[in-house]
Every structure is written in C-alpha cells, then in structure tokens.
C-alpha positions as semicolon CSV with decimal commas, in nm:
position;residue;x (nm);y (nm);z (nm)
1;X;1,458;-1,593;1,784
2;X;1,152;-1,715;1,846
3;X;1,040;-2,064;1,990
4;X;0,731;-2,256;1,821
5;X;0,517;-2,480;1,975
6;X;0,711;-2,792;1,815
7;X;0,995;-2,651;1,953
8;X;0,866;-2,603;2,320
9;X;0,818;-2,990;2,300
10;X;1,143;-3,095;2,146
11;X;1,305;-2,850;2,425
12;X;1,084;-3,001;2,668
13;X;1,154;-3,398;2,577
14;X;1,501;-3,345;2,540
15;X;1,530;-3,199;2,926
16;X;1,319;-3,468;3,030
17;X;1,529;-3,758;2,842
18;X;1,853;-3,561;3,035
19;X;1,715;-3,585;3,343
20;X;1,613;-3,949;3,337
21;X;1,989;-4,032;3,213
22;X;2,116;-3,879;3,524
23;X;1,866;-4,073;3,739
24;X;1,932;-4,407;3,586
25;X;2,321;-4,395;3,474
26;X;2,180;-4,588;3,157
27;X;2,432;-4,531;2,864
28;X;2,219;-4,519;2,553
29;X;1,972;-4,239;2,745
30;X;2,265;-4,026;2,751
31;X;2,340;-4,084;2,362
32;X;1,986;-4,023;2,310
33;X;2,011;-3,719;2,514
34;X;2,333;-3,596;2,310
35;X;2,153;-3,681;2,017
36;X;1,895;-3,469;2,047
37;X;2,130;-3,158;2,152
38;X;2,307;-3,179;1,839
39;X;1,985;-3,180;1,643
40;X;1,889;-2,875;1,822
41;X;2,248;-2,702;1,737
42;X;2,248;-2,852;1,379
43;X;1,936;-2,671;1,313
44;X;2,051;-2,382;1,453
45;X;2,326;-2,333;1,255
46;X;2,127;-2,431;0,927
47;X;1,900;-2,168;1,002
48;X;2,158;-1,908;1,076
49;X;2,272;-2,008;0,705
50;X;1,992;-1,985;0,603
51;X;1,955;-1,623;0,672
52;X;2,276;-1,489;0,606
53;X;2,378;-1,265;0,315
54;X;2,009;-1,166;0,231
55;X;1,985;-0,836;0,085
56;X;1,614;-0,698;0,070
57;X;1,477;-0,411;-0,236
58;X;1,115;-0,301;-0,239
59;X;0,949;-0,114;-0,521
60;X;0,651;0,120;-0,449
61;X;0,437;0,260;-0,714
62;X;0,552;0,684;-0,858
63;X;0,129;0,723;-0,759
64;X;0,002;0,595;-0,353
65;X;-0,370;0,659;-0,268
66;X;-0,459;0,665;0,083
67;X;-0,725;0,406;0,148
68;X;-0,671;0,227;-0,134
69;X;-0,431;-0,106;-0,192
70;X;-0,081;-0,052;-0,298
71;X;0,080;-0,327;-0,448
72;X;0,492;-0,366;-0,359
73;X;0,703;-0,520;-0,506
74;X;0,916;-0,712;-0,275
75;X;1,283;-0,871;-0,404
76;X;1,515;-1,076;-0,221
77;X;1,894;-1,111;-0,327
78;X;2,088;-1,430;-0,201
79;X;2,461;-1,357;-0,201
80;X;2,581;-1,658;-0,095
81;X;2,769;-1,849;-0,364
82;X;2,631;-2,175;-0,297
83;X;2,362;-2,232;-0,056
84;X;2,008;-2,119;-0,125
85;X;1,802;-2,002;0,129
86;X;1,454;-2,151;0,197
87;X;1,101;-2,061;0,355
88;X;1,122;-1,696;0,397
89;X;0,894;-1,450;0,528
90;X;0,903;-1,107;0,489
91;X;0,697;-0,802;0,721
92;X;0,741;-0,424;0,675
93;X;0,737;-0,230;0,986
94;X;0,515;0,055;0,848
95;X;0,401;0,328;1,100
96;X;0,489;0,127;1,384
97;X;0,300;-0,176;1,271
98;X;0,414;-0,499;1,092
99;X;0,251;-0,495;0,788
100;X;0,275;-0,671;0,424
101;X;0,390;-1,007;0,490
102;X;0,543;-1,162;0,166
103;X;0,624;-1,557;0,153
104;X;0,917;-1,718;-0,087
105;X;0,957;-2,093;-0,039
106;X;1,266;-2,129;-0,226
107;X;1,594;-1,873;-0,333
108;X;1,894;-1,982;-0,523
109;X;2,224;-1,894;-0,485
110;X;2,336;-1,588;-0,631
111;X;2,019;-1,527;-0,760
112;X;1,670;-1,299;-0,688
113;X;1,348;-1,371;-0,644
114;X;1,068;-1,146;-0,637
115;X;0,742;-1,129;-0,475
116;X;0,413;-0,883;-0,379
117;X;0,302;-0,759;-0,120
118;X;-0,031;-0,521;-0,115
119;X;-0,088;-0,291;0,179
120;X;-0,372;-0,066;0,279
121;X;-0,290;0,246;0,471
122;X;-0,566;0,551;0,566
123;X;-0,375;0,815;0,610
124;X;-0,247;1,065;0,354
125;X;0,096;1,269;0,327
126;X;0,471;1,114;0,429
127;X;0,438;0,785;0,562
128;X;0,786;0,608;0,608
129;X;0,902;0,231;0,615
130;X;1,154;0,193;0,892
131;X;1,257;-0,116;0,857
132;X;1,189;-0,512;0,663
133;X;1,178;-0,822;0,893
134;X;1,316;-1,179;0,724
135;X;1,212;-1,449;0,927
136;X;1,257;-1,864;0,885
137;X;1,106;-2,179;1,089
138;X;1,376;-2,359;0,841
139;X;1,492;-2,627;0,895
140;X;1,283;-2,824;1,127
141;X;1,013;-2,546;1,191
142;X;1,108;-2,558;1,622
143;X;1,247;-2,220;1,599
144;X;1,174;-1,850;1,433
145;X;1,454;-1,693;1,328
146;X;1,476;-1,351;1,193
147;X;1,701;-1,032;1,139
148;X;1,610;-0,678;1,083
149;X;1,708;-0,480;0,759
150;X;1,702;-0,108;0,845
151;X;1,560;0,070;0,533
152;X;1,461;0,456;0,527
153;X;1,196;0,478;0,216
154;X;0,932;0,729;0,220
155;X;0,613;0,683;0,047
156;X;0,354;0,975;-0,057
157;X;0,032;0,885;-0,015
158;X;-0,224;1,094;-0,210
159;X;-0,600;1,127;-0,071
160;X;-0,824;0,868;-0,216
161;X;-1,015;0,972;-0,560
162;X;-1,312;1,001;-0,569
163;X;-1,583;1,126;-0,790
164;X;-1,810;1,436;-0,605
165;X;-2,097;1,667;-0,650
166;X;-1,965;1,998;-0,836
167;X;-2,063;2,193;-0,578
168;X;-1,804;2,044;-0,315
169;X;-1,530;2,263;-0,496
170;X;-1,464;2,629;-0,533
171;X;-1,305;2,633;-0,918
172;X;-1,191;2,918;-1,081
173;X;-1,084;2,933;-1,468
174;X;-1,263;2,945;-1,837
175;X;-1,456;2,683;-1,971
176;X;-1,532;2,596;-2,335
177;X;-1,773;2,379;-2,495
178;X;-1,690;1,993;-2,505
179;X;-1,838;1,647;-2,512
180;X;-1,902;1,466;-2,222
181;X;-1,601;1,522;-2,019
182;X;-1,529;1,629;-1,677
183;X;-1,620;1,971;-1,547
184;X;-1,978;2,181;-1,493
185;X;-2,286;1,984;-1,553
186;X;-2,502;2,111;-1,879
187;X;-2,841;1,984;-1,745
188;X;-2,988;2,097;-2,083
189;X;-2,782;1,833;-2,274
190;X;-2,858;1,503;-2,186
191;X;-2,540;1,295;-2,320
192;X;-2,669;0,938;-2,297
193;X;-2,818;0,717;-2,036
194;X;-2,615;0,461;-1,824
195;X;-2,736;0,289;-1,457
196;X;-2,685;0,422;-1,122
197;X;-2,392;0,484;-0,936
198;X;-2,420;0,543;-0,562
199;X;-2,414;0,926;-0,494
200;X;-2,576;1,049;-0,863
201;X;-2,844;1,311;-0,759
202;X;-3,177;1,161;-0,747
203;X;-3,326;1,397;-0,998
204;X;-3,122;1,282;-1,230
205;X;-3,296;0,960;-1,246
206;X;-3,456;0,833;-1,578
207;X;-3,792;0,681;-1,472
208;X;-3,919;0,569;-1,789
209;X;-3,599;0,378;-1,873
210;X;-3,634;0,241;-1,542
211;X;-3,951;0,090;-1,524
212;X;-3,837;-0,079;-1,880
213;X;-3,521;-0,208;-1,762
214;X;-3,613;-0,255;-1,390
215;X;-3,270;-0,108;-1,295
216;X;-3,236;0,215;-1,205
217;X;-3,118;0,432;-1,524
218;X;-3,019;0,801;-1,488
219;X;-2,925;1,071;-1,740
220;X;-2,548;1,127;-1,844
221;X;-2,519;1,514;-1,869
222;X;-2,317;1,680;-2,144
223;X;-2,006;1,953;-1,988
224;X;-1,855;2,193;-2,048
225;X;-1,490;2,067;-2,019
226;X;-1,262;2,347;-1,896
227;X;-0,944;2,504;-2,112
228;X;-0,792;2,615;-1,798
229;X;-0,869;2,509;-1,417
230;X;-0,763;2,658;-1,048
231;X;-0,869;2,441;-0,750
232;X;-0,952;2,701;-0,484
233;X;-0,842;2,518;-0,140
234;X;-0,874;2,823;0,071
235;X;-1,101;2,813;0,379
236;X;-1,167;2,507;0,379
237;X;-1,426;2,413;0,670
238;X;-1,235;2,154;0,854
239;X;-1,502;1,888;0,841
240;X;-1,506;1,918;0,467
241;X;-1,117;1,852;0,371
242;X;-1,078;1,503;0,351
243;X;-1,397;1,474;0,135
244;X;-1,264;1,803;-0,097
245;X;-0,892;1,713;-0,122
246;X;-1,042;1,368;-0,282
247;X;-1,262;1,526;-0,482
248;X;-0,969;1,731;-0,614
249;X;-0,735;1,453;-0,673
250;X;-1,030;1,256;-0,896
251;X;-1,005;1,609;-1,112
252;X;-0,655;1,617;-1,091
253;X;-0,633;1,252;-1,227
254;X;-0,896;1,271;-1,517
255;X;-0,826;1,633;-1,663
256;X;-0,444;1,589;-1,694
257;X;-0,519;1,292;-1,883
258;X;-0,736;1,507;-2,067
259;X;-0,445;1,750;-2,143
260;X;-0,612;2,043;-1,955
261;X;-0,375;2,236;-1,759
262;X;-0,511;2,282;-1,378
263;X;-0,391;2,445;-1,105
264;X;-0,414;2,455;-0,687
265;X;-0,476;2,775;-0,457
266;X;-0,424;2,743;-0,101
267;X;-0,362;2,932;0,199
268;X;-0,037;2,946;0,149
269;X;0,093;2,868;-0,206
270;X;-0,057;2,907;-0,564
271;X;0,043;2,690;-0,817
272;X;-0,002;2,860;-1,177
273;X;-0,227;2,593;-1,434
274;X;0,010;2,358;-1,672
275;X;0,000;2,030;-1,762
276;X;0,283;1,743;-1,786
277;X;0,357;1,444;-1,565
278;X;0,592;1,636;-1,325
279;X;0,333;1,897;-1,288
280;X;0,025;1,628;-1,223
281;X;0,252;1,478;-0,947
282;X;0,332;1,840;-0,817
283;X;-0,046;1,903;-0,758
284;X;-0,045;1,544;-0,570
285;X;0,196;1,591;-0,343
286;X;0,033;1,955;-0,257
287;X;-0,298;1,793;-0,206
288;X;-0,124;1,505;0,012
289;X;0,043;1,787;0,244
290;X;-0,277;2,004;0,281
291;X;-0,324;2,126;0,602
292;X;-0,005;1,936;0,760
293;X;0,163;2,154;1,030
294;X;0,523;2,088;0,910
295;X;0,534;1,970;0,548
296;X;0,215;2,102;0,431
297;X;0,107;2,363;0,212
C-alpha cells in the first residue's frame, strides 16, 4: 500500500481532530473523530474488494523487434460474481523495470476487459516478464493499493530491420534475373526514380530530376533477385554485428515474403536455405541469439 498526498492529510486531520477530543472531553469531537476512522477502514476494505479475484493475461506479438514498439495486449478477468472492480492500473516489471502501464476505469463482474500497452525495449535475444502489478487509488483516491501477479513469459526480441548497403553482408548462393526486388544492385538498369531516403549512396542521385522537382530524386536500380540465399555470419568484426544482424533480419523479412528460400552460416551452426513461416522464425530467433554466451548460436 501506498499513501497519497490526500491521504497524508486525511491521516493527518483525523490525528489532529483525536487529539483535540482528548484535550477538550467534547463529545461530538470524538464522533467526529470515530467518524473519520471508519471512513478510513470503509475504504480500506472497498479497495481490498476491489482488487480481489483479478486474474491478469497478456498477449505479445509471434514477431518482437528490438528498438522498435511492441504493442501488448493486456486483459483483465474479474471473477467475482457480483462486484466490479474500478480504476485499475496495470505495470509490467520487464528487466527489472516497471514498464507498460495500462489504465481500465471500469470491469464488470464476471466479465474481461482488454486493453494495450506498447513498450520499447533495445536489447535483442530472451527478455523475460517477471511479474504484472494491479494497482487502485479506489475508492476515495487516499491510498494505493496493489498486488503482484507472478507471471514467467518470455519474449524474443529480433534485431531491428533495417535496410543496408550490400556490401555490409557476406552472401553466398545463385542469383537469377528479376524485377526490382531485393538482392545485388544492377547499376546498368535503372528501374524508376523515387526521392531520397537517408543512407541511398550519393551517386545515385538524379540531378536533373532534382533541379525540376527541387527534392532530391535518385535512381531505383533493377536486381537481380536471388533463387537461393546463405547469410554468411562468420567473423563478424565485433563493432559491425548489431548493424549486420539488422541488415540480415530486413533480408530475412522481405525475401521470405518473396518465397525465396534463405539460409544463415555462423560460427557455430548452418542452417540449410528453405522457406515457410516456421523456417522464417527459425532464422529470427538465430539472428536474435548471435553471439550470446549461453543461448546463442
């Protein structure tokens, strides 16, 4: 339990109205004085109602990025059978932090009510949720009263995507001659021309449709999109992983789509091209690990 402000004052008037009953021997102070210590045991055990038989059930997204908000979905079961619970906050304890704070004003009896939460974390790999806080200034907003649900969920957080220069990643496999998809840059085939996005090489700037447009306009490249792809993750230099492993995971993301079956080397496992949801989600979870001591690949 926590005291509020408002309820440092009530605690604080009621002592002095006490005191001044005992000084004076006046009656009606003493009622007063009662008074007020029932109101402050009344809303006790209203907010002790209030809280009980609350069941909590988050729902995480199948795909986490690191550095990137992930919605969760947040529901809250009231078992009682006739008193509805009202005013309720939720907080995650995520990585020793209270995170993800979730507000319901109002849940029926025997009912659910869900709500979202959105939470940004910037690490990849395992990251656990240890436990979900319920808290409640109801009825009279003096007090803060809370209990802890103990949950064990684990969440895999995949590095960010993001979109890279080739020449970041060592890729091995065949290639075969496509539109203008992912994979090697044909810089004899200019596709079509679109406006700049932070990190396109500068000499692939269009000038003349720039000084027409006054925006900066560079050329889209044809590719050669590959049949089959191996993401080479050995030897790595370590001030290069974070930026490769999310340069991987934006190919991982856009050629399964594509139907192109891809693969992962590393030091210490190969994973043989295919395609398929389970597969994508395979690759994910090996490019989440990378490089961790225990877990990692």
């Amino acid at each position: 339990m926590k005291i509020r402000k408002a309820g440092y004052l009530y605690i604080i008037v009621t002592i002095f109205i006490a005191m001044a009953g005992v000084n004076t021997g006046n009656n009606m102070v003493y009622l007063i004085a009662s008074f007020l210590l029932a109101y402050m045991a009344l809303s006790g055990w209203i907010a002790q109602m209030n809280l009980a038989r609350l069941e909590v059930e988050i729902i995480t997204p199948q795909e986490c990025f690191a550095r990137t908000p992930i919605p969760i979905i947040v529901k809250i079961h009231n078992r009682k059978s006739f008193l509805p619970s009202f005013f309720l906050t939720t907080k995650m304890h995520i990585l020793g932090k209270e995170k993800a704070e979730t507000w319901f004003l109002h849940v029926p009896a025997r009912d659910t009510v869900s709500g979202m939460a959105e939470i940004k974390i910037n690490r990849r790999g395992v990251v656990g949720i240890d436990s979900i806080i319920i808290q409640s200034g109801f009825p009279f907003n003096f007090f803060d009263r809370y209990q802890v649900i103990k949950i064990k969920r684990e969440m895999f957080l995949f590095p960010r995507p993001e979109r890279c220069n080739s020449d970041m990643i060592t890729v091995e496999g065949n290639c075969g001659r496509g539109g203008s998809g992912l994979g090697v840059p044909n810089y004899d085939d200019m596709y079509s021309i679109r406006e700049y996005v932070p990190g396109d090489p500068p000499k692939f700037i269009n000038w003349k449709a720039t000084a027409k447009t006054d925006k900066i306009k560079v050329n889209e490249l044809g590719t050669e999109t590959p049949k089959s792809l191996i993401l080479n993750l050995t030897n790595i230099p370590p001030s290069q992983i974070e930026r490769t492993l999310s340069c991987c995971t934006y190919l991982v993301l856009k050629l399964t789509e594509k139907g192109v079956p891809i693969g992962i080397k590393t030091n210490r496992t190969f994973i043989q091209p295919a395609t398929g949801k389970n597969h994508r989600r395979k690759l994910l979870r090996t490019l989440a690990l990378y490089d961790d001591g225990q877990n990692g690949y």
